[in-house]
C-alpha positions in Angstrom: -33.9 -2.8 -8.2 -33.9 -6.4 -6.8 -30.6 -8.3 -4.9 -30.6 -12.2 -4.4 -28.4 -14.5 -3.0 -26.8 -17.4 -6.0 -24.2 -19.4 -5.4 -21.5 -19.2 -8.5 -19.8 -23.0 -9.1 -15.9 -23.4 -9.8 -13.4 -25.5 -11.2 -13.5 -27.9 -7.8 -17.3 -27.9 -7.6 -16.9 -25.4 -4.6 -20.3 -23.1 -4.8 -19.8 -19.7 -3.8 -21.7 -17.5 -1.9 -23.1 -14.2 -4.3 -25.1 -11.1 -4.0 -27.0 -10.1 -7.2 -28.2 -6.0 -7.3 -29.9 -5.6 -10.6 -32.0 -2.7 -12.0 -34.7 -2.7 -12.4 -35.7 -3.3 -16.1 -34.8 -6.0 -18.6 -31.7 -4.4 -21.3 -28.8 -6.3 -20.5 -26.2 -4.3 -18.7 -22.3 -3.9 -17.6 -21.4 -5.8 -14.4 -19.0 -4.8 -11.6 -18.0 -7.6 -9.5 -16.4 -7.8 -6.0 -14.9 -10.9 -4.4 -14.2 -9.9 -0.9 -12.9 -12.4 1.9 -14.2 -9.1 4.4 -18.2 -10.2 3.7 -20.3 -9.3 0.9 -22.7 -8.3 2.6 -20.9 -5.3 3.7 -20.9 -4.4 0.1 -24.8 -4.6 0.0 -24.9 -0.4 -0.2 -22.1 -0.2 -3.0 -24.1 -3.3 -4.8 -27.2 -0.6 -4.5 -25.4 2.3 -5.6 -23.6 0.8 -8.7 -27.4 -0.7 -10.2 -28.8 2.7 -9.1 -26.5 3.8 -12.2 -27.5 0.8 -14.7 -24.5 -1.9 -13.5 -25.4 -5.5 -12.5 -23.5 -5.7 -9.2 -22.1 -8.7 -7.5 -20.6 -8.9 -4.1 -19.2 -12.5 -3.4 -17.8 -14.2 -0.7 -13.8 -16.0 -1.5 -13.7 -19.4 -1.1 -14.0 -20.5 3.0 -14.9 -17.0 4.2 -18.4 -16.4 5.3 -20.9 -17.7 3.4 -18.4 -19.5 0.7 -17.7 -23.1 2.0 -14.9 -24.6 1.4 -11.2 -23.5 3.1 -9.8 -20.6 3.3 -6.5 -20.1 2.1 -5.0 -16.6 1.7 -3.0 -15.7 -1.6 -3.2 -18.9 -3.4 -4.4 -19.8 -6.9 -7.6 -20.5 -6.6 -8.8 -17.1 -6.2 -7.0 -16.3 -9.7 -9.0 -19.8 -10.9 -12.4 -18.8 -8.9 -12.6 -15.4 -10.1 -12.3 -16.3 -13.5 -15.1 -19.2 -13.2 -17.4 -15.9 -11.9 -16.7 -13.8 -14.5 -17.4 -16.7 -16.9 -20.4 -16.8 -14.9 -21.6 -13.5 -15.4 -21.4 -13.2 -19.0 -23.3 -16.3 -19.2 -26.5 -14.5 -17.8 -29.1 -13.3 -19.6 -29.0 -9.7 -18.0 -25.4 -9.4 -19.0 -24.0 -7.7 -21.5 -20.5 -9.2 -21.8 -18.6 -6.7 -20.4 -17.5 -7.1 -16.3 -15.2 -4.5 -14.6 -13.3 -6.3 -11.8 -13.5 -4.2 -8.6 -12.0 -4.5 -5.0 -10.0 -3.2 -2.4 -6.9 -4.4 -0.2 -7.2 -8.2 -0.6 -9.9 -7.7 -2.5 -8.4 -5.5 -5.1 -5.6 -8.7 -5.2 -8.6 -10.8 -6.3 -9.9 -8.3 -9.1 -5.8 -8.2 -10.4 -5.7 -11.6 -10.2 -8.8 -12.4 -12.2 -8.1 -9.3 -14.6 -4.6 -10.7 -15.3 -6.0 -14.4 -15.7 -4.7 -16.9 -18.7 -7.3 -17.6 -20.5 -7.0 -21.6 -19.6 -8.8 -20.3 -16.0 -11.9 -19.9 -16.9 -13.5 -22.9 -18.2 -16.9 -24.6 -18.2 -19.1 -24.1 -14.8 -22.0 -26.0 -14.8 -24.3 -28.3 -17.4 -26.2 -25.8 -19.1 -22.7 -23.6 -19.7 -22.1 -22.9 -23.1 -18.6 -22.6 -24.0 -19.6 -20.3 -26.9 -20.9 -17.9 -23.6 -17.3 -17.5 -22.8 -16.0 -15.6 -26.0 -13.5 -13.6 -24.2 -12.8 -16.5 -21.0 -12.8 -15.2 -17.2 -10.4 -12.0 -17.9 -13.1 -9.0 -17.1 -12.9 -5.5 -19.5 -11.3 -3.2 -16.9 -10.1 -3.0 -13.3 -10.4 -1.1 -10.3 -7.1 -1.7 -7.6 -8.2 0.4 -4.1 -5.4 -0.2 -1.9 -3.8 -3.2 -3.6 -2.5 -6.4 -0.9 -0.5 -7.8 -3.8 0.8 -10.8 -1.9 2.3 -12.5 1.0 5.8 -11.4 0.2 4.4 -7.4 -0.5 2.6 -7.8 2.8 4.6 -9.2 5.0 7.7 -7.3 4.1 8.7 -4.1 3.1 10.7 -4.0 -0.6 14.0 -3.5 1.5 13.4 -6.7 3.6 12.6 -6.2 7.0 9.3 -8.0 8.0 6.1 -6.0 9.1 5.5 -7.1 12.2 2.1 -5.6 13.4 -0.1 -4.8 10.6 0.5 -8.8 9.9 -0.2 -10.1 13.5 -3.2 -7.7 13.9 -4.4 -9.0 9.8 -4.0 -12.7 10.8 -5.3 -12.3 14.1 -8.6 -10.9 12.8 -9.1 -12.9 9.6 -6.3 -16.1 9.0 -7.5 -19.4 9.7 -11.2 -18.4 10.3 -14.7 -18.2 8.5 -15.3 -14.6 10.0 -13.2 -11.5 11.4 -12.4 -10.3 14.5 -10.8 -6.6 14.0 -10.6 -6.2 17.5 -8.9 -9.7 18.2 -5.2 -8.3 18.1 -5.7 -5.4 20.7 -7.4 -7.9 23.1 -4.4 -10.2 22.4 -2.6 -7.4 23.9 -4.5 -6.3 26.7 -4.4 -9.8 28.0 -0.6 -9.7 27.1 1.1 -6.5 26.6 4.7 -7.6 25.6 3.0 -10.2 22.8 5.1 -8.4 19.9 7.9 -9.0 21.7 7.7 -13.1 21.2 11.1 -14.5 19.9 11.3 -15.6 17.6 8.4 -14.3 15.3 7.6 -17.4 13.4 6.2 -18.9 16.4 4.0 -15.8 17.4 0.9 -17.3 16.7 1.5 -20.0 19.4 1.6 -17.3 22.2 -1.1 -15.3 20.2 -3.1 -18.8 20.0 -3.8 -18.5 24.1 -5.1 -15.1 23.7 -7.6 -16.0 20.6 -8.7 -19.8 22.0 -7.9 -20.7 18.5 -4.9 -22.2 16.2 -3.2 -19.9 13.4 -1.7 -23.0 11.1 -0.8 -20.6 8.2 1.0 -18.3 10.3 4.0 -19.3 9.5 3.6 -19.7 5.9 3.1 -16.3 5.7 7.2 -15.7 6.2 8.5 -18.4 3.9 7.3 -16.9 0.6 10.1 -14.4 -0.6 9.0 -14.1 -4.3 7.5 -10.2 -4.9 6.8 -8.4 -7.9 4.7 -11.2 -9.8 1.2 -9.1 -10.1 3.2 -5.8 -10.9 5.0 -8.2 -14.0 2.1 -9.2 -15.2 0.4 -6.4 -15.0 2.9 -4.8 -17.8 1.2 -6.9 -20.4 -2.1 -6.3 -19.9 -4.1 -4.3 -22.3 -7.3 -3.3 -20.6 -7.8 -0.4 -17.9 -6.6 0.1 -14.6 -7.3 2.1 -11.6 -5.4 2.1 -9.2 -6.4 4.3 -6.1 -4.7 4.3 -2.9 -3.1 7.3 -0.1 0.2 8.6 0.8 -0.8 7.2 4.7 -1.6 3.7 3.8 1.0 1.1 4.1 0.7 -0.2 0.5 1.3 2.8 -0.9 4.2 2.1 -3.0 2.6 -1.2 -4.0 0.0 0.9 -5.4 1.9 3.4 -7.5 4.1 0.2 -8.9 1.2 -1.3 -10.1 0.2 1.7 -11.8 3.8 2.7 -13.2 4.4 -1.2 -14.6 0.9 -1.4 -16.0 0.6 -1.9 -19.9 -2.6 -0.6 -20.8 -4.4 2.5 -20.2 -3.6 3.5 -16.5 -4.6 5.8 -14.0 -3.8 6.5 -10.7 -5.4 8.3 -7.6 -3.2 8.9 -4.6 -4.8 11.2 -1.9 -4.2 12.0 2.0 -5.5 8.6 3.0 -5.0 5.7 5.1 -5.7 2.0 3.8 -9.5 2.8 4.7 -9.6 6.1 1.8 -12.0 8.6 2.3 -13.9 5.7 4.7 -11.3 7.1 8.0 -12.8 9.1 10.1 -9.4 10.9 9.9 -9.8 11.5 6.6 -9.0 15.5 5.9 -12.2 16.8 4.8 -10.6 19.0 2.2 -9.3 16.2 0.6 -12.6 14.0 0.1 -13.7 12.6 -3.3 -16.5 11.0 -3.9 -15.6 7.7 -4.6 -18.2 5.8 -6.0 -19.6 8.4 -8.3 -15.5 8.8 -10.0 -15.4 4.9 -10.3 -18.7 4.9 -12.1 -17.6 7.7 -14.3 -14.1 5.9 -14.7 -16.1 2.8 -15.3 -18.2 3.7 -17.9 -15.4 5.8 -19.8 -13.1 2.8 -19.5 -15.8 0.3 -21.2 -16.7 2.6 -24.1 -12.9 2.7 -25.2 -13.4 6.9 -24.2 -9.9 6.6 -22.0 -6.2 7.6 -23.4 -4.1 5.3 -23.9 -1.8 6.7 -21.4 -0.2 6.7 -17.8 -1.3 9.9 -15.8 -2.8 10.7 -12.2 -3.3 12.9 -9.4 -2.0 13.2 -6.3 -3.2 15.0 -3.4 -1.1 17.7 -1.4 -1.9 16.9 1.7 -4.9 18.2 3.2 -4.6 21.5 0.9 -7.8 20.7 -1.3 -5.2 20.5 -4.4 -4.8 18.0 -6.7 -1.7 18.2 -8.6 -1.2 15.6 -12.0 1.9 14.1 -11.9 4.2 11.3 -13.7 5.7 10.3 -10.3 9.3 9.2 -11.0 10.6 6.4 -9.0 13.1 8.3 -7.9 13.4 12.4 -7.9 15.7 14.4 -10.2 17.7 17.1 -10.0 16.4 20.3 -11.4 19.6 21.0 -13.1 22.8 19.6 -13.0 23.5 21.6 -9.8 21.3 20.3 -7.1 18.5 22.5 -5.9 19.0 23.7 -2.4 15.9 24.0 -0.3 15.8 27.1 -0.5 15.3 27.8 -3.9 14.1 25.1 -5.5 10.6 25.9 -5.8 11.7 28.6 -8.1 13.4 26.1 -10.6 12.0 23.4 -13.1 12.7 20.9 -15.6 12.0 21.8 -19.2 9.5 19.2 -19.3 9.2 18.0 -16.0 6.7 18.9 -12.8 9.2 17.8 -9.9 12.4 19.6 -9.3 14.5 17.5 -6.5 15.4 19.4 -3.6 18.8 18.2 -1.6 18.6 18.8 2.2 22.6 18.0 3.2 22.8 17.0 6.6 25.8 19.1 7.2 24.8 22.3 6.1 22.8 25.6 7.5 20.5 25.1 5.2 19.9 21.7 5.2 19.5 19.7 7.9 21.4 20.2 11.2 22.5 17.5 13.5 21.4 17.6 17.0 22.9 14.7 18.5 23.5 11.4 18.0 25.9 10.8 14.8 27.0 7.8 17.4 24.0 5.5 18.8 23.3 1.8 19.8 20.8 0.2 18.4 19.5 -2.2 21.0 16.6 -4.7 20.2 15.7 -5.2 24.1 15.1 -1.1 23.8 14.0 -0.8 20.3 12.9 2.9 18.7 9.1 2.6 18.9 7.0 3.5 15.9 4.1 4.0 17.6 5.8 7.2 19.7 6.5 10.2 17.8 8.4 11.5 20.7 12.3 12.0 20.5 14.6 12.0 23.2 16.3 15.6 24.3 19.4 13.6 25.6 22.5 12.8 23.0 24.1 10.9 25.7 22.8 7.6 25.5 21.7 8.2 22.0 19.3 5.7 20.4 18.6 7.0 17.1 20.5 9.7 14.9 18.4 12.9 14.9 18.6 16.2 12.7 16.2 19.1 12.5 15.9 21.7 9.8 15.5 25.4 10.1 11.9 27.0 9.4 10.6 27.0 5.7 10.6 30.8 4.2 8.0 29.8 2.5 5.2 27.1 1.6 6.4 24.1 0.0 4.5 21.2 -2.1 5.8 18.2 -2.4 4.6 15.5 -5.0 6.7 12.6 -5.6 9.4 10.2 -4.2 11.7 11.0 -1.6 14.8 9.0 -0.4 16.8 9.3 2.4 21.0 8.8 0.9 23.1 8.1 4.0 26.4 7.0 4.5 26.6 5.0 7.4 28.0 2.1 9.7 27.5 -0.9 11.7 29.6 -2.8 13.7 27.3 -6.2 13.1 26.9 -8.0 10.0 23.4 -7.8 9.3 21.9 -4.5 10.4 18.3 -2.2 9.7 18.7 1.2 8.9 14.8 3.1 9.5 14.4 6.8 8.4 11.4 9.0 9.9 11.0 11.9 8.4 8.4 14.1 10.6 6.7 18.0 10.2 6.8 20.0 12.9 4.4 23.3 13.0 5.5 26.4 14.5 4.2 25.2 17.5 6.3 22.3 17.4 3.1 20.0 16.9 4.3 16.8 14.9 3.1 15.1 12.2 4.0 12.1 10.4 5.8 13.1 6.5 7.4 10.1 5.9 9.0 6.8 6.1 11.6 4.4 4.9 13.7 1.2 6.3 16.1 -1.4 4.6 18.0 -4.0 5.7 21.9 -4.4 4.9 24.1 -6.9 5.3 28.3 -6.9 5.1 31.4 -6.8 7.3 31.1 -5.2 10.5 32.6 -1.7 10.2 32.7 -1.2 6.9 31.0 2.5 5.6 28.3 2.2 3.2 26.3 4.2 1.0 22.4 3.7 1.5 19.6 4.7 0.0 16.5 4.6 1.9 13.1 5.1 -0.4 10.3 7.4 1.7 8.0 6.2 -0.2 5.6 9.2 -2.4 4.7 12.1 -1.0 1.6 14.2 -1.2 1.9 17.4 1.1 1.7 21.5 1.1 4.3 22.5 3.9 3.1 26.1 5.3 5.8 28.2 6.4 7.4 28.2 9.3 7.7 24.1 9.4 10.6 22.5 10.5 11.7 18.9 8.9 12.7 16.4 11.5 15.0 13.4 10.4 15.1 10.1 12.9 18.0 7.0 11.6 17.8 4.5 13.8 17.5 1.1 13.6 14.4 -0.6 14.8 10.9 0.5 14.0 9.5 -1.6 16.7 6.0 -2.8 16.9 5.9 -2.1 13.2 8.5 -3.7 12.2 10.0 -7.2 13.7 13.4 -6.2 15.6 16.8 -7.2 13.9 18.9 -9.5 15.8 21.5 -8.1 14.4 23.8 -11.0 14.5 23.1 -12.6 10.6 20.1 -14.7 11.6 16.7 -14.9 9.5 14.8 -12.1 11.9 11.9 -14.4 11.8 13.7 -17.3 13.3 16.5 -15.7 15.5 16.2 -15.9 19.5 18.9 -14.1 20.5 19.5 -10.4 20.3 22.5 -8.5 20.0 23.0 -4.8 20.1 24.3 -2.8 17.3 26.9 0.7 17.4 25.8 3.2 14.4 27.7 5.8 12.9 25.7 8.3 10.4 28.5 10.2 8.3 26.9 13.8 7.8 28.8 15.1 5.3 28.0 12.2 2.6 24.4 12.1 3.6 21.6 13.8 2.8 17.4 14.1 2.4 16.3 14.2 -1.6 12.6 15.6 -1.5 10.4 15.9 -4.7 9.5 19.7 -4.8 6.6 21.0 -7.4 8.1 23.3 -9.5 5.4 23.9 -12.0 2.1 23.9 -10.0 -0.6 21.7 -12.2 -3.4 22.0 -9.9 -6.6 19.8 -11.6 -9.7 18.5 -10.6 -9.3 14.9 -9.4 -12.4 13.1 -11.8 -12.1 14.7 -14.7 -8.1 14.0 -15.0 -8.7 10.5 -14.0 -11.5 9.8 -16.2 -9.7 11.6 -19.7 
C-alpha cells in the first residue's frame, strides 16, 4: 500500500491538507474519509488499517488546523461546504469507486454529519479538470460513522437543561481554539500557575485570565456562549436516508447527544453504547471486559452498510457495565412502568412488558425500600462554596448541609440496568433562578464509590414556590452485584464542571455577583425512576450491529 500527501481545493480556493492510504493494486475501491481538526497524521495507522482491508483512506486536516491554511473557525459552515468539496473530490479519482463512507469522532464525527447531511448545492466544481458529470450523487457520502458526536457549540457548551459546562469547555478551547496545533496539557498548567482560574466571574471573560497563563489571545471564546440554538444536526438527521453509526459510552459527556442522533435518525440506524469515556476503547480505563475491536466492527459495518446488506431499522447494544454483556435494546427516552403499578426495587427484575426489554423501577425517597434520607432535606446552596464534581466524597454532617443526600439499603440481588433514568423531585428555592444537580453514585459492600450517574437543570420562577422536576440521568449501561447501595446527592452546583449559578436571575455567563440559595427536597413527592432489564437479551456486539 502507498500514503501521499494532496492538498483537496474548496469553494474559497482554500487547499487542504490530505493523507491518501491506497492498496496496493489498481480496481477502484470504497473510500472512508476523516476530516479531523486533531491532526491527520494521527490517523496515519487507521488510514493503514482501513486499505489493509481494500478502502482508499483519507485523513485531512479542517480548514486552519495543522497543515490546512486558512483560519480556523470551530462549528461554522464551511466545514459542511469543505467536506462536501472532498467528497466531490474523491469520486472524481480514478481509484474511486463512487462510494465514500464519512468517518470521525468527537468534532470530527460533527464534520462527517455535517458532510453526510449536506444539500446538494455544497458540493460543486473543485478545480479545472473537474467534471461535473464526476459528481452524480454531489458531496453527500453513502454512509456514516458518528464516534462520540460534538454536535455543536450550543450541545457542547451546555447541557440540554441549560446550565453551561464549564471545564470540559475551558480545558477544549484552551488546547485547540484560536490555534494551528493543540496543547492537551495547556488547561492543567493554566491551573497550576493559577489554581482558582474556574472560579473567574464572570465566565465570558475567562479567557482573559486564561490568556496570561497560555501567552496567547482566545478571540472566540466568547462566541462560544452566545449560540443557544441545539438540536439542528439531530433534525436533519431525521431525513436522511443513508446509514448511521453512531458509537459512543455511558462515561462520556456526549452521551445523550449520541443516542439522540441515533433515536431521530431516518435511515438505517445503529447504535453502540459501551462502558466508555469520550476516548472509547482508546482509555486506559477502559474495562477490559468490555473491549471491542473497533476498527475491524466499522469495517464490517462499513462494508455491510454499502452493499445495501443492513435492515432498515433502529436497533443497538449497550454494554452493562464492565460485565462482558451486551444487551440489544430500543432505549426509550424515558423509562416505563412495567405495569400500571410501579415496580418496586425489589421486584422489578421479575416483571416485564409484553413487548418491551426495560421494566422501570421506582425508588421513592420516603420509603424502606427506596431511598432513605440521611440528612439534609434543608441545605444552602452557596456559589462561594459550591458542591464539587470532581470529589465523590459527601459530608457526614446534616448540620450545615450543602447538598440533599439519601442512601439505599443493599441490593438482594444483582441488577442490570439498560436505559434512561430520571431523577422526579419536588423541590424549592427561595431565588428566582436556581440549578438543581442529581448524582447518583454505587457504593460496593465495602463502601468503595463509583460514579452511576448524572443529571442537572436549571429552573427559573418565584422564589418559594414548590415545583415538580424532572432531572434526566442520562442512559445507563451497568450490572449492580449484590450487596450495592445507591447513593443520591441534589444539590445545586456541580462546580468545576459546571459554571456556578448566581442565583439571582442573571445570564450565568455574564453575572458577577453571587448569591446563595435555601433548598427544600420534598421526600414524599420525589423519587429515582431506573431502567431495570427485565428480559435479559444478551448478544454479541458486531454481529447485532452489523444485521
Amino acid at each position: 500500500m502507498s500514503t501521499r500527501t494532496v492538498y483537496v481545493p474548496t469553494p474559497d480556493g482554500t487547499a487542504l491538507a490530505t493523507d491518501v492510504c491506497l492498496p496496493d493494486g489498481t480496481r477502484p475501491l470504497p473510500a472512508v474519509l476523516i476530516r479531523t481538526p486533531y491532526g491527520r497524521e494521527a490517523h496515519r495507522t487507521e488510514l493503514c488499517a482501513w486499505a489493509a482491508h481494500g478502502f482508499a483512506a483519507l485523513a485531512q486536516d479542517v480548514c486552519g488546523r495543522h497543515g490546512s491554511p486558512g483560519e480556523w473557525h470551530p462549528y461554522r459552515d464551511h466545514e459542511r461546504t469543505d467536506g462536501a468539496a472532498t467528497v466531490a473530490w474523491v469520486r472524481a479519482q480514478a481509484w474511486s469507486n463512487g462510494e465514500v463512507v464519512a468517518v470521525g469522532a468527537s468534532y470530527a464525527a460533527y464534520c462527517a454529519l455535517v458532510t453526510a447531511l449536506a444539500t446538494p448545492e455544497a458540493a460543486c466544481d473543485t478545480g479545472p479538470d473537474a467534471d461535473p458529470g464526476d459528481f452524480h450523487r454531489d458531496g453527500v457520502p453513502d454512509a456514516v460513522i458518528a464516534a462520540v458526536p460534538a454536535l455543536g457549540l450550543t450541545e457542547t457548551a451546555r447541557e440540554p437543561g441549560g446550565p453551561e459546562r464549564l471545564w470540559a469547555r475551558a480545558g477544549w478551547w484552551a488546547a485547540h481554539g484560536d490555534r494551528r496545533d493543540s496543547d492537551p496539557d495547556a488547561l492543567a498548567r493554566a491551573l497550576a500557575d493559577d489554581p482558582r482560574l474556574l472560579e473567574h466571574l464572570p465566565v465570558a471573560r475567562l479567557a482573559e485570565r486564561l490568556a496570561a497563563s497560555l501567552g496567547r489571545e482566545l478571540p472566540s471564546w466568547s462566541g462560544l456562549w452566545a449560540d443557544r440554538a441545539r438540536g439542528r444536526l439531530v433534525a436533519l438527521g431525521s431525513t436522511a436516508r443513508l446509514p448511521l453509526l453512531a458509537v459512543g459510552g455511558t462515561r462520556d459527556p456526549f452521551a445523550e447527544d449520541t443516542v439522540a442522533l441515533w433515536r431521530g435518525w431516518g435511515g438505517p440506524s445503529r447504535l453502540l453504547l459501551g462502558p466508555w469515556g469520550h476516548r472509547l476503547t482508546a482509555d486506559p480505563a477502559a474495562p477490559a471486559r468490555a473491549r471491542v475491536n473497533l476498527g475491524a466492527l466499522y469495517v464490517r459495518w462499513a462494508r455491510a452498510a454499502l452493499s445495501g446488506r443492513l435492515e432498515p431499522t433502529r436497533h443497538g447494544v449497550i454494554a452493562l457495565g464492565d460485565s462482558g454483556r451486551w444487551h440489544t435494546t430500543r432505549l426509550r427516552s424515558t423509562p416505563r412502568p412495567a405495569s400500571a403499578q410501579d415496580a418496586t426495587p425489589q421486584d422489578a427484575t421479575e416483571r416485564e412488558g409484553a413487548d418491551r426489554p426495560e421494566a422501570e423501577s421506582r425508588w421513592s425517597f420516603d420509603s424502606p425500600t427506596g431511598l432513605r434520607l440521611l440528612h439534609g432535606a434543608e441545605f444552602n446552596a452557596d456559589p462561594d462554596r459550591p458542591v464539587r464534581s470532581d470529589d465523590l466524597a459527601v459530608p457526614a454532617d446534616g448540620d450545615r448541609a450543602d447538598r440533599c443526600l439519601l442512601l439505599s439499603p443493599p441490593l438482594p440481588r444483582p441488577l442490570d440496568l439498560a436505559g434512561a433514568a430520571v431523577a422526579r423531585i419536588n423541590v424549592t428555592a427561595d431565588t428566582p433562578c436556581a440549578d438543581w444537580a442529581v448524582r447518583l453514585t454505587a457504593l460496593d459492600p465495602t463502601g468503595r464509590a463509583d460514579p452511576l450517574a448524572f443529571g442537572i437543570v436549571r429552573r427559573t420562577g418565584p422564589p418559594g414556590e414548590a415545583a415538580d422536576i424532572s432531572v434526566p440521568l442520562g442512559t445507563l449501561g451497568r450490572r449492580l452485584p449484590a450487596g450495592t447501595r445507591l447513593r443520591a446527592e441534589i444539590a445545586g452546583h456541580h462546580f468545576p464542571a459546571h459554571a456556578r449559578n448566581p442565583h439571582t436571575g442573571e445570564d450565568p455567563v455574564t453575572a458577577t455577583r453571587l448569591a446563595p440559595s435555601r433548598r427544600t427536597v420534598d421526600p414524599r413527592g420525589s423519587a429515582l425512576h431506573l431502567p431495570v432489564v427485565a428480559r435479559r437479551r444478551y448478544v454479541e456486539p458486531a454481529p447485532e450491529i452489523c444485521r
